[in-house]
N, C-alpha and C positions, 0 to 999 in steps of 0.2 A: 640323831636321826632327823629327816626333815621333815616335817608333816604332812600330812597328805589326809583328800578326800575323807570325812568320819573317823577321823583321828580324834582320840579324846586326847586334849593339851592343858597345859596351863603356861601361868605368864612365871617368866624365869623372876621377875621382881614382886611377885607377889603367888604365892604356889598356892594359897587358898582359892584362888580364881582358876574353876576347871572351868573347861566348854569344852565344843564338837567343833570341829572344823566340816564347813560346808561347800568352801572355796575356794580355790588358789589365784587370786587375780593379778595383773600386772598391772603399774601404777606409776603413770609420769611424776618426777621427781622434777626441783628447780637446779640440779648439780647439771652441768653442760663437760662433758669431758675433752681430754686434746684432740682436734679434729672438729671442734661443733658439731659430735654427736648427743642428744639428752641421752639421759643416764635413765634407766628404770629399776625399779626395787619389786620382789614379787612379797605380797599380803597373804594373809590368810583372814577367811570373815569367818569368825569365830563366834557361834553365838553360845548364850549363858545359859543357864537355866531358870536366872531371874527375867528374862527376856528381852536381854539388851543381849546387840550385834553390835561386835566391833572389828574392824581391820588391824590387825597388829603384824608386825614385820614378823617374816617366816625365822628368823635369828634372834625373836624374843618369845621365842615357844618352846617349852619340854612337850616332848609326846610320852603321855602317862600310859596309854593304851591302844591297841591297834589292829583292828577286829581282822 
């Protein structure tokens, strides 16, 4: 599933690490594809419960729960 808005997630390489997702942002990347279009990746700002926010790519998040 892809995460979305207050989705509880965790990180696929560490499943101790939950958070909320608060965000779905889009995020210039340095990858230029054929055509000299840039390439962009979409984030999720995931904040913790310890109180660090972080961006992590939407393809390195489980969704544990989905109100």
């Amino acid at each position: 599933m892809t995460p979305r808005i207050n989705d509880k997630v965790c990180l696929w390489n560490n499943m101790t690490q939950v958070g909320t997702v608060t965000q779905v942002v889009q995020t210039d990347t340095t990858s230029w594809y054929v055509g000299g279009t840039p390439g962009k990746t979409l984030k999720a700002e995931v904040h913790f419960p310890d109180g660090r926010v972080e961006l992590v790519l939407l393809n390195e998040l489980k969704v544990l729960e989905r109100p």
